[in-house]
C-alpha positions as CSV (number, residue, x, y, z in Angstrom):
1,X,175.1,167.3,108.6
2,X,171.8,166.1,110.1
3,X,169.3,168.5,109.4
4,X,165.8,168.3,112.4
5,X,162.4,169.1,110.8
6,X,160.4,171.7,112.6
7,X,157.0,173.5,112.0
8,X,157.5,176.5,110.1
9,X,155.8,180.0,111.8
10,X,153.1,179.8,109.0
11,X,152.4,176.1,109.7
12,X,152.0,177.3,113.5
13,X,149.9,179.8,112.7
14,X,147.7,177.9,110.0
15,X,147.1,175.1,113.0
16,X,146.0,177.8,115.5
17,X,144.4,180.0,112.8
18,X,142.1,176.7,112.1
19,X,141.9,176.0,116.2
20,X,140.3,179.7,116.7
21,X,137.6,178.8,113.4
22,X,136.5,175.3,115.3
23,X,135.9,177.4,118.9
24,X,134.2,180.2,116.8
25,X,131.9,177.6,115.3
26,X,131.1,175.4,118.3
27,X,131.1,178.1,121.3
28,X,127.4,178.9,120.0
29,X,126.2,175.3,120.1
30,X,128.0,174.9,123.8
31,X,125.8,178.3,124.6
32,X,122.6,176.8,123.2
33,X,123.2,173.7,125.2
34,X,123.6,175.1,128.6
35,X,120.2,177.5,127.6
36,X,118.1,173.8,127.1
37,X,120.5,172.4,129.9
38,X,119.1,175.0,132.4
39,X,115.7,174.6,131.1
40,X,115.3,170.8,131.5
41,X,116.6,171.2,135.4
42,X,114.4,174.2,135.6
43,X,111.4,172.2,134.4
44,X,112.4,169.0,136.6
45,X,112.6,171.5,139.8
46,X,109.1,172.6,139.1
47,X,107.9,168.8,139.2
48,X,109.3,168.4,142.1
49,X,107.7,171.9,143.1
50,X,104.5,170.1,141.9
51,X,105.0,167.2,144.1
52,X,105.2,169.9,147.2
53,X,102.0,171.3,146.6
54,X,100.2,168.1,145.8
55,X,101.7,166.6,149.4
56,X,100.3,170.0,150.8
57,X,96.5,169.8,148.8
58,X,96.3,166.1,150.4
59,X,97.2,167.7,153.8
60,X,95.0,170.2,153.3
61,X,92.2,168.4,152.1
62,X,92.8,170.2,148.6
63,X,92.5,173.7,150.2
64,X,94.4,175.9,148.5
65,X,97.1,178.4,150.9
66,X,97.8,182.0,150.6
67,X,101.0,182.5,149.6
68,X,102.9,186.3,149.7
69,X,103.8,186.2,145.6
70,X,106.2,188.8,146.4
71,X,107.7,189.7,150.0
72,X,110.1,192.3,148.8
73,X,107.6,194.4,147.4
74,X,104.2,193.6,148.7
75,X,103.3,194.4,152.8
76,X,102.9,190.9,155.3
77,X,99.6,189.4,154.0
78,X,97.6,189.2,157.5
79,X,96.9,186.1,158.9
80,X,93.2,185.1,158.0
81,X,91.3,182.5,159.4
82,X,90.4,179.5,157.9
83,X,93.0,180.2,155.3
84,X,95.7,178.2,155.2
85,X,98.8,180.1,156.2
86,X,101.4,182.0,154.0
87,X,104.1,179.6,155.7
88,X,103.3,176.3,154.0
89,X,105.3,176.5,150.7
90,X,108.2,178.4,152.3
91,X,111.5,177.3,150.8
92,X,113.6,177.7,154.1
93,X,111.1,175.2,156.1
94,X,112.5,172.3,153.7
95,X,115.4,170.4,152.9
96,X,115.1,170.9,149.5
97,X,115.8,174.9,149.4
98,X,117.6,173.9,146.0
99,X,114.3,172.8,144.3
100,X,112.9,176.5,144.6
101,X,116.2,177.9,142.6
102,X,115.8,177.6,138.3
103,X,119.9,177.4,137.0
104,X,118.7,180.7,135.0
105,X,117.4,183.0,137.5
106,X,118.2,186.3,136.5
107,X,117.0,190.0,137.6
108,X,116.3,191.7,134.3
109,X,113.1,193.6,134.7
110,X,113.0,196.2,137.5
111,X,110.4,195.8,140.0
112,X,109.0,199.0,141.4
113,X,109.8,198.8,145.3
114,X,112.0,196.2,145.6
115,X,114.8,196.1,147.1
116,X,117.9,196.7,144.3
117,X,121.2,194.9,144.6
118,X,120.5,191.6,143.9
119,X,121.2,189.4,140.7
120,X,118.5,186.4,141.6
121,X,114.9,186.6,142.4
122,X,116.3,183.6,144.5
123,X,118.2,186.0,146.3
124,X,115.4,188.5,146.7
125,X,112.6,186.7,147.3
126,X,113.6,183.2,148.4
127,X,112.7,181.2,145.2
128,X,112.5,181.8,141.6
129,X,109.4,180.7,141.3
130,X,105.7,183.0,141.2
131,X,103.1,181.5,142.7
132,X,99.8,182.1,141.0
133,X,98.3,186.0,142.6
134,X,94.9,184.8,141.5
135,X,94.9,181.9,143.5
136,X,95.8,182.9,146.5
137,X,94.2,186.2,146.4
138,X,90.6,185.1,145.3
139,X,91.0,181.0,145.8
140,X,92.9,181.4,149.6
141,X,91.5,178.6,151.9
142,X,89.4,177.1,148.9
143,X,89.4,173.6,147.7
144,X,91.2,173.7,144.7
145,X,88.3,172.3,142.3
146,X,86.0,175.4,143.4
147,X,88.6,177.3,140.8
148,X,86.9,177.9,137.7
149,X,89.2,176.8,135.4
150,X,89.6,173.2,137.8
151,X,85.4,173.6,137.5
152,X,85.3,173.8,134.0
153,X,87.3,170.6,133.1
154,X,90.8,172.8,132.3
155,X,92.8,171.5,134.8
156,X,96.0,172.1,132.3
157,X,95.5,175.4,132.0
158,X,95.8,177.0,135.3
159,X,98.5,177.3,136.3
160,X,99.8,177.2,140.1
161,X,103.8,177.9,140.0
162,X,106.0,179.7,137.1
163,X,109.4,181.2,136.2
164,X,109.2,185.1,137.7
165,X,110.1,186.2,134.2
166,X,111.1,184.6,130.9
167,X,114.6,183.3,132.2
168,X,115.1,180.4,129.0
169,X,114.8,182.2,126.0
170,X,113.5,185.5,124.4
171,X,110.3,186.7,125.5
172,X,106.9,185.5,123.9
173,X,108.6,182.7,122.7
174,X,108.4,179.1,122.9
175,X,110.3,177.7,126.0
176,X,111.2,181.3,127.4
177,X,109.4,180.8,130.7
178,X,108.1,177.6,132.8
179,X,104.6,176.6,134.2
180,X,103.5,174.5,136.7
181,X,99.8,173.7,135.9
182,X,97.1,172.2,138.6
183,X,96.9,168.8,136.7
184,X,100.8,168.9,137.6
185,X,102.4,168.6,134.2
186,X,105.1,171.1,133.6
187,X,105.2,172.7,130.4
188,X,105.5,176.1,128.5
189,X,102.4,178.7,128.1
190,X,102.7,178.8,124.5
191,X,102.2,175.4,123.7
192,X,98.9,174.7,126.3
């Protein structure tokens, strides 16, 4: 009599007892590394966001346009003249409609007045990206160096693009949200 060797059902269930422990411990650190994955393409989208706008200031001999921050929400800015118009940045107008999209765009705070049923301020709005109220409210048709901040030597600090809300990581915490910044460096808030 030849006798065949065979797993046992405990052996089985040993082997996928220590399978399930393995993709317990390393599903967090796959998690963790599409969060930073996101935020690196997010970051390198805003570069080339910051290449955009630095194409337009030379075009424009540095004057800064008007840009709707919102179109969901906020009425048709009217055209002004001798302010550049609210058409320059739009995504649809380029090739690169993918550039204006961060991997984690994600609805999560309610906006009063917009428009509900949609998962992406992508979706919403066109691009995932805010454009800086501030300057296109009080700096509209201005050369970007009239700014104060750009005046007072802090070119770093103002910032001309960012994510719409912290889409990376907890808010008010490092790497939670994205900044374009007028000297064109991309970086995070917290660390300026």
């Amino acid at each position: 009599m030849v006798r065949r060797s065979a797993f046992t059902l405990i052996e089985l269930l040993i082997v996928i007892g220590i399978i399930a422990i393995l993709i317990g411990l390393l599903f967090p650190l796959l998690s963790k590394t599409r969060v930073a994955g996101n935020r690196v393409a997010c970051r390198a989208q805003l570069a080339d966001i910051g290449r955009l706008f630095q194409m337009y200031l030379n075009d424009s001999k540095n004057k800064l346009p008007c840009i709707q921050t919102m179109p969901s929400v906020q009425p048709t800015l009217p055209p002004v003249v001798g302010k550049p118009s609210t058409q320059v940045l739009d995504p649809d107008t380029t090739d690169t409609k993918k550039v204006w999209r961060c991997p984690a765009d994600k609805i999560t705070i309610v906006t009063e007045g917009a428009a509900p049923g949609f998962d992406s301020y992508f979706e919403r709005e066109g691009l995932s990206y805010l454009y800086n109220p501030r300057l296109s409210i009080d700096y509209a048709g201005q050369q970007i160096n009239d700014t104060n901040l750009y005046r007072s030597g802090k070119q770093n600090q103002l910032r001309i693009f960012n994510d719409f809300e912290p889409f990376h990581a907890r808010a008010n915490t490092n790497g939670s949200c994205n900044y374009l910044f007028a000297d064109m460096h991309v970086g995070d808030l917290a660390n300026e």
